[in-house]
N, C-alpha and C positions, 0 to 999 in steps of 0.2 A: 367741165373741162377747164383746165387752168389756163390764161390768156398770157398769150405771146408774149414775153418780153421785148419793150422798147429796146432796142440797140444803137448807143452814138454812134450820128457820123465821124466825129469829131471830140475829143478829151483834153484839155486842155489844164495841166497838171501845174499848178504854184507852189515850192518849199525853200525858204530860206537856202536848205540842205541840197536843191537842185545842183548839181555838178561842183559843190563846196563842201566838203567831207569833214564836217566838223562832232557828229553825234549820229545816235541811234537813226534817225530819220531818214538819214542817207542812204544807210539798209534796206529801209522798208522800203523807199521808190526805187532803188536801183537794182533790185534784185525781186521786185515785181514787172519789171518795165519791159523785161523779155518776155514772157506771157501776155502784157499788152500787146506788143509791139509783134508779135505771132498772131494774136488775133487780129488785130487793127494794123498793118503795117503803114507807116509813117502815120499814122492818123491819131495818134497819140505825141502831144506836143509838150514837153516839159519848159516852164519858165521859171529860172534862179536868178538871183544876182550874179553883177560882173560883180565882183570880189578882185578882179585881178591887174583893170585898166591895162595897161601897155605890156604886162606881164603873160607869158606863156602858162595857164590854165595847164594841170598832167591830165584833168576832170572831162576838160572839154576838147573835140575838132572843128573847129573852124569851116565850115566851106558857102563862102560867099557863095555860092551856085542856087541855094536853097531859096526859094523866097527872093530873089534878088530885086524884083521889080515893087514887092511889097517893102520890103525892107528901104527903100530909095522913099517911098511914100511916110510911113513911119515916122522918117528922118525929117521929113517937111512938117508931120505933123510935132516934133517936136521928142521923140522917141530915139534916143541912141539904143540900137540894137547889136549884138552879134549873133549870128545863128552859126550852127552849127547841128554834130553829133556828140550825145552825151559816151563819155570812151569807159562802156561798160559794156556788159552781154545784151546783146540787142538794138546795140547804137541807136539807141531813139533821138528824134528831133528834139536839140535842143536851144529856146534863145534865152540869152541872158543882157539883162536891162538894165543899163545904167539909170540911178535911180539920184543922183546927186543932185540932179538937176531940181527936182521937187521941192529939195526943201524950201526954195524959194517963195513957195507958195504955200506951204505945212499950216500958218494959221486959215488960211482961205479954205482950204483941206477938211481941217480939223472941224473948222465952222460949219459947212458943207453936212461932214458926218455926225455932228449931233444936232444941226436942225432935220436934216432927214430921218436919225437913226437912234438918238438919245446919247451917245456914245460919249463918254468924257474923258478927254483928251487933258484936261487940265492940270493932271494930275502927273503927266508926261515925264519919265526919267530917264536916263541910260537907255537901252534898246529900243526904246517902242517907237521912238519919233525913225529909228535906222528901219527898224520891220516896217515901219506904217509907209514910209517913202517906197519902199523896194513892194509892197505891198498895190500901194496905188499905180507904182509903175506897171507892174505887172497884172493890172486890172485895165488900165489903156490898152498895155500892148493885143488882149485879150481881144478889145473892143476893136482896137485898127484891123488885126486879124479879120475879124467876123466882116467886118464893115467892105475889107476889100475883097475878101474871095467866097462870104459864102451867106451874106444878106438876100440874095435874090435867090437861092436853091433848096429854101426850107430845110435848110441840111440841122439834123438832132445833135444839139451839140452841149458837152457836158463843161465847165469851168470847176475844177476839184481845188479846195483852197486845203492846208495842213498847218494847222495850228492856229493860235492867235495872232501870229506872224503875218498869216495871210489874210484876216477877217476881213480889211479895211478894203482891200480888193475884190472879193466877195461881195459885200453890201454895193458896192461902186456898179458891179456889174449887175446885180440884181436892181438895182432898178435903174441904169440906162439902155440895158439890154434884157429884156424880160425874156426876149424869146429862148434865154441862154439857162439848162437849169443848172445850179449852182450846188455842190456837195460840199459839207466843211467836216474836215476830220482833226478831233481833237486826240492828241497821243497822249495827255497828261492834262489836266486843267492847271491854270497858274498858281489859282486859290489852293488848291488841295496838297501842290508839290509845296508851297507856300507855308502854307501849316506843317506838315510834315517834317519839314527845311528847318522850322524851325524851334522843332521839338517840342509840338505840344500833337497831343493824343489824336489822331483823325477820326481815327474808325469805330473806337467804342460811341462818339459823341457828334460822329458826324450829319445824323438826324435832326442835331440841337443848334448844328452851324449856320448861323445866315452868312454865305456868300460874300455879299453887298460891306455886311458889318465888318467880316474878317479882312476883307479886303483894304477899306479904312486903316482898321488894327496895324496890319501888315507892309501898310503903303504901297498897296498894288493897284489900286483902285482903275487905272487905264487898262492895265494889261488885264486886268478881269472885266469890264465893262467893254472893252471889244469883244474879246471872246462870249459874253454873256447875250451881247444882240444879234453876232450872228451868228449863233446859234439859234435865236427866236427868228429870226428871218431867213435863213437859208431854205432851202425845199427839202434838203436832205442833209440832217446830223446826225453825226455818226463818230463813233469813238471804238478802239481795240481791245477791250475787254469786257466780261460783265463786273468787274470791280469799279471800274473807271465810270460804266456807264449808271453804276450807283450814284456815284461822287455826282457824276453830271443833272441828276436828278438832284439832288439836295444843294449842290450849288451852284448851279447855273439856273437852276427851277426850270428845265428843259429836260425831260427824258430824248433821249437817243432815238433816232426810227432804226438804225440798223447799226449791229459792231461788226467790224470789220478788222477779222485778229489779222496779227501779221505772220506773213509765209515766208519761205525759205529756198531760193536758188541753187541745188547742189550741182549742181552742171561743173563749178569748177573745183569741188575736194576730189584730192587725187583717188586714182585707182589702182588694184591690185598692188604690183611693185614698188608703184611710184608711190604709194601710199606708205608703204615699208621703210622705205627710203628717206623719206621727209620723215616722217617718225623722228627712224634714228638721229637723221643731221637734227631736229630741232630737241631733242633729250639732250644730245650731247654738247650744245651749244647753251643750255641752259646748262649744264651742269657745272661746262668749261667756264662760265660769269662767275656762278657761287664758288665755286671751288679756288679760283685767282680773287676772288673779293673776300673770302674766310680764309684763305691756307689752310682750305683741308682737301680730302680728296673722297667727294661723294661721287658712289658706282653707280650704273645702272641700273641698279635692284632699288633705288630711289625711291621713293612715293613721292611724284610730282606733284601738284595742284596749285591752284591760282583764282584768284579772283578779279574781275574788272571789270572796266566799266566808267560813267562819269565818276568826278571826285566829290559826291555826294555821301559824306561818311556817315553818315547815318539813313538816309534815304536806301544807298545801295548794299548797306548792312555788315561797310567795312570795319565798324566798331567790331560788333558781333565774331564777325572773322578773325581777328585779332583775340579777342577774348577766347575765341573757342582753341587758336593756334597754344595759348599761352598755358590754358586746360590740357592741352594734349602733351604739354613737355611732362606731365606728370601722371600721367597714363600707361600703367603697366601692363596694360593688355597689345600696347603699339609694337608690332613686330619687327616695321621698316623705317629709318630713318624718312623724315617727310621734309621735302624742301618745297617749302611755301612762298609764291608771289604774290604781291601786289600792285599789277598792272591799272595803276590810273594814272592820269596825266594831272597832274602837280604846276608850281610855277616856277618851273624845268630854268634851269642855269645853263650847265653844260655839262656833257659827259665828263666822267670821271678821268684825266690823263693818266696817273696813280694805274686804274684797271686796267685800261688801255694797253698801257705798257706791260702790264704781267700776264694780260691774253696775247698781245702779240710775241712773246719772247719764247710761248710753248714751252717755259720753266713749269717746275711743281712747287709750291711755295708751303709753307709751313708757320706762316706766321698770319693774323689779319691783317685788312690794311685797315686806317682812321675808319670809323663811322660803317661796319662792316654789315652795315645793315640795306645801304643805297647805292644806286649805280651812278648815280646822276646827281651833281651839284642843285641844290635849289636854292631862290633868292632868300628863299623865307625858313631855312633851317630851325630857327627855335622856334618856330610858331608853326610850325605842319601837326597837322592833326595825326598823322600816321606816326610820326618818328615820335611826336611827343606822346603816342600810347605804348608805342614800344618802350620809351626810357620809363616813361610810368611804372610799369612791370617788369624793367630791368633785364627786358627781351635783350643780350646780345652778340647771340648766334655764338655762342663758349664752341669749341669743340667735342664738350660731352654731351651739349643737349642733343638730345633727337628729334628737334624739331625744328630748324633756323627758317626767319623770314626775311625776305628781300622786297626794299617797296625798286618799280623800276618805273619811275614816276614822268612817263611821256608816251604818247602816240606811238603805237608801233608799226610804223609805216616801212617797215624793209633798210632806214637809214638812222637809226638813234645816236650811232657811235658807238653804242657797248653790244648790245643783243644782236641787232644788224638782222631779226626777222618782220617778215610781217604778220600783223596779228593773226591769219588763219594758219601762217606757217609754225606760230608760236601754239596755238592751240593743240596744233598734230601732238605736241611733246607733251602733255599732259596725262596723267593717269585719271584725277580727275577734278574736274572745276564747281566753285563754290560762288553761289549768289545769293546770300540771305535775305534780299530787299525788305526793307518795312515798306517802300512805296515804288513800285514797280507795276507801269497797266499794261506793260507786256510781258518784257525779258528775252531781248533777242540774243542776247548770250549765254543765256544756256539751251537756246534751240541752234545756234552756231555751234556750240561743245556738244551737242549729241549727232549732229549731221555730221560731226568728223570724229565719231563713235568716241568720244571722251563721256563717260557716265558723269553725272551732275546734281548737285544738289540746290534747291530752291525754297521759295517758301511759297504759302498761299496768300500770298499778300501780291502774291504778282500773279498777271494775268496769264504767262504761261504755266505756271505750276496747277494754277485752277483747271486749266483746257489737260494738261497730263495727267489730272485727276479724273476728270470726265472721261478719258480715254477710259482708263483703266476701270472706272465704276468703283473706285475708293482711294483713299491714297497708296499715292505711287511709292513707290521702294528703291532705293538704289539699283536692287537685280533686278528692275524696270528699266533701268536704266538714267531714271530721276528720282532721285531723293526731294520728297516736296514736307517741306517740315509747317507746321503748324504756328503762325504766328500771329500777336495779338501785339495789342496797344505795348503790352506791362509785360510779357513772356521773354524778356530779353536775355535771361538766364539759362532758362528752357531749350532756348532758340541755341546756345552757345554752347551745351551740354549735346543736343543731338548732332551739332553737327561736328565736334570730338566724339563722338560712338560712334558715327559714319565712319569717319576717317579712321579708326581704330580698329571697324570690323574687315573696313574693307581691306588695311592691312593684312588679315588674317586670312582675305581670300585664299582659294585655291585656284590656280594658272588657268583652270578651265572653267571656274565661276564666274573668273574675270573676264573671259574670254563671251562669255554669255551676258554678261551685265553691258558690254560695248556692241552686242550684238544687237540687244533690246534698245540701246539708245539707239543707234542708226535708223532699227526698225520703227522706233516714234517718229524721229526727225521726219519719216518719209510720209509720215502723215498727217505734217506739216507743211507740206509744198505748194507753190504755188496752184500749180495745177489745180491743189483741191482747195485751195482758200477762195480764187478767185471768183467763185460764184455768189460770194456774199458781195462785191463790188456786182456784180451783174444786176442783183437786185436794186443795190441801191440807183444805178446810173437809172435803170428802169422805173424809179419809185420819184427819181428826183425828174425826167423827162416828162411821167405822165402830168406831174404840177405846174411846171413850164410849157404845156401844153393846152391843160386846163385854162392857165392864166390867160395863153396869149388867144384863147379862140373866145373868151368872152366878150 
């Protein structure tokens, strides 16, 4: 008979990303945190950075009521706190730690962690010394916590660190609070996005990689040597795919005890009507940009698609997507005109006034305007990687190609100045979205574009296209509702060609295959949910308690 799972009293969750919405990460907790927060109410405690000092947070509420008498102790101990609620589905506890205060001490710190831990700091650049303070702050706060409300009550209590961001806090707590088990999730190792980053082969040769060495090569050697000990010391590591949990094995020389993919919150894509409705307004609001930014006048009958994501152009496989858009101008099998985005955030200037003014005047224009390929000013115009592939190939949206792209190069937060949606609202208007990654250990965007029935295409180089696969028991197909295409080291051709045959077949659809192809994706998406992901965290909290149990009754 199988023995009972451990269940925490208490979870105590560290991400950079905690109520600071800057990347993928933010997803994964903020849209798990309603499933915690059902099963555990308030007993799931999130800690981020203040990011915002004196500044009004959209992320976080505030309510001094929380903690109040802890929070006064805290402060004595030397701890600037805010608590609050994180302003998401499930409003979990959330406090956020000013962390400025630390560096103060960063060598004492530093020294600390590699007489205890091996960890070398020496090598410190740009971000690590910012995560290692907010890191260590958030391993105090951990420790005031426990210390004041729940040292005498034997209470089971989990400290969950995400990333290498959080290692330093992790190690901190593992050993001045043993009684605490400690789980570290890696979403990406540094070394491997590292490599990848920067163009040299991962995967055919990633058996042959020593870690340690590339990390040198690469000048990462802090940011991979926290992540690499606590990973050896944690009670529970753990990572979001079986691709990633390869990588983890060959460079960090730590296999995984549990992955732990990421799920999917649909509680707020619209329904029925409202679903209809949003559609339309976001087709017609993307069509109204391109069509004021070309002087042309594309209909409804559209083939929308888009791509986004970090501006990882080769990582996220925006090369590929461009090559393959550029294959398709010349594709005589394409039935529909295709207007192509690409949604990454760039280094964003300012919206275009020029557009501005020919969306707000509700004119129909006939001519382009400058540079009809961008909504948005950027600092670094000849040197963007996107614009300088388009001129490369003399991409520039003619009025007879049938194929025009648009990069729309910033955060799509509801306020850019030109689009004016936000990204789930932009998603609705899609026919269908394109994510070629070469390194991707999830893919929350194309499990976002089938939860809001947009069919999708991927590859197996990402961790969700492998789990679509598995679904299915081979690979998946577009009239699955995901296109999961085959990709290697060297296949970049390959890779560029199937997904111009995608878009070319799907042109060809008929109203009611398409209608089944968007039916198929919702129906993955929904097997994607939280609901059903969350038992793999069960175990883990379970697997990481029994060893903080172990440790503390010897």
């Amino acid at each position: 008979m199988a023995k009972d799972k451990l269940v925490p009293d208490y979870i105590f969750e560290s991400s950079w990303e905690v109520c600071n919405k800057v990347g993928g990460i933010y997803t994964v907790l903020s849209s798990r945190a309603k499933t915690l927060q059902n099963a555990a109410p308030d007993r799931i405690i999130f800690i981020g950075p203040d990011c915002w000092g004196d500044k009004t947070s959209p992320y976080f509420i505030k309510d001094d009521t929380l903690f109040s008498e802890w929070r006064i102790k805290a402060c004595e101990e030397g701890l600037k706190v805010k608590i609050g609620r994180w302003n998401i589905p499930g409003k979990p506890i959330s406090v956020l730690v000013d962390f400025n205060p630390f560096y103060a001490e960063k060598n004492h710190i530093y020294a600390w962690l590699w007489e205890n831990f091996q960890v070398d700091s020496l090598h410190a650049y740009g971000d690590y010394d910012e995560a290692s303070m907010f890191s260590y702050a958030a391993g105090k706060v951990v420790e005031s916590f426990f210390n004041y409300y729940l040292s005498d009550k034997k209470s089971k209590v989990i400290y969950h660190g995400n990333e290498w961001m959080c290692g330093l806090g992790l190690l901190y707590i593992n050993k001045v609070l043993p009684e605490v088990a400690t789980v570290f999730t890696t979403h990406a190792t540094s070394i491997g996005r590292s490599i990848a980053g920067n163009n040299k082969p991962l995967y055919d040769y990633l058996f042959a990689y020593n870690g340690d060495q590339m990390a040198s090569e690469l000048n990462m050697q802090s940011k991979h040597s926290i992540e690499k000990q606590t990973a050896k010391y944690v009670d529970c590591f753990t990572t979001v795919s079986d691709i990633t949990a390869n990588e983890c094995k060959e460079l960090l020389d730590k296999s995984v005890d549990f992955i732990l993919p990421n799920g999917f919150d649909n509680s707020f894509v619209p329904k029925g009507n409202a679903f209809v409705k949003q559609r339309k307004l976001a087709r017609k609001r993307l069509l109204d940009v391109a069509n004021a930014l070309m002087g042309i006048e594309l209909g409804d009958d559209t083939l929308i698609v888009s791509t986004s994501g970090r501006y990882e152009f080769r990582n996220k496989g925006i090369d590929v997507y461009i090559e393959a858009m550029n294959r398709l101008l010349r594709d005589r099998r394409l039935k529909r005109q295709v207007l192509a985005f690409i949604l990454v955030p760039g280094w964003v200037g300012e919206p275009r006034q020029d557009l501005i003014d020919r969306l707000n005047s509700g004119n129909k224009f006939d001519s382009p305007l400058e540079v009809p390929q961008i909504t948005h000013w950027l600092y670094n115009m000849s040197h963007d990687n996107v614009l300088g592939m388009l001129k490369y190939y003399d991409m520039r949206n003619l009025k007879e190609d049938r194929v025009k792209l648009v990069f729309l190069p910033c955060y799509l937060t509801g306020n850019d100045g030109v689009l004016n949606l936000s990204y789930y609202d932009m998603v609705l208007g899609n026919d269908l979205c394109i994510y070629p990654s070469y390194y991707e250990p999830w893919g929350y965007t194309p499990l976002e574009a089938i939860a809001f029935k947009v069919p999708c295409v991927t590859t197996d180089l990402a961790g969700f296209g492998l789990w679509a696969n598995h679904e299915k028991g081979s690979y998946s197909e577009i009239t699955d509702g995901v296109k999961v295409i085959h990709r290697t080291d060297y296949n970049y051709s390959e890779v560029a060609d199937a997904i111009k045959d995608t878009v070319s077949d799907y042109s060809n659809f008929s109203a009611e295959l398409i209608k089944e192809c968007r039916a198929n994706a919702e129906r993955l998406s929904k097997k994607a949910l939280w609901e059903r992901f969350i038992k793999y965290y069960e175990s883990a909290y379970d697997f990481a308690l029994r060893k903080a149990e172990a440790r503390t009754n010897n």
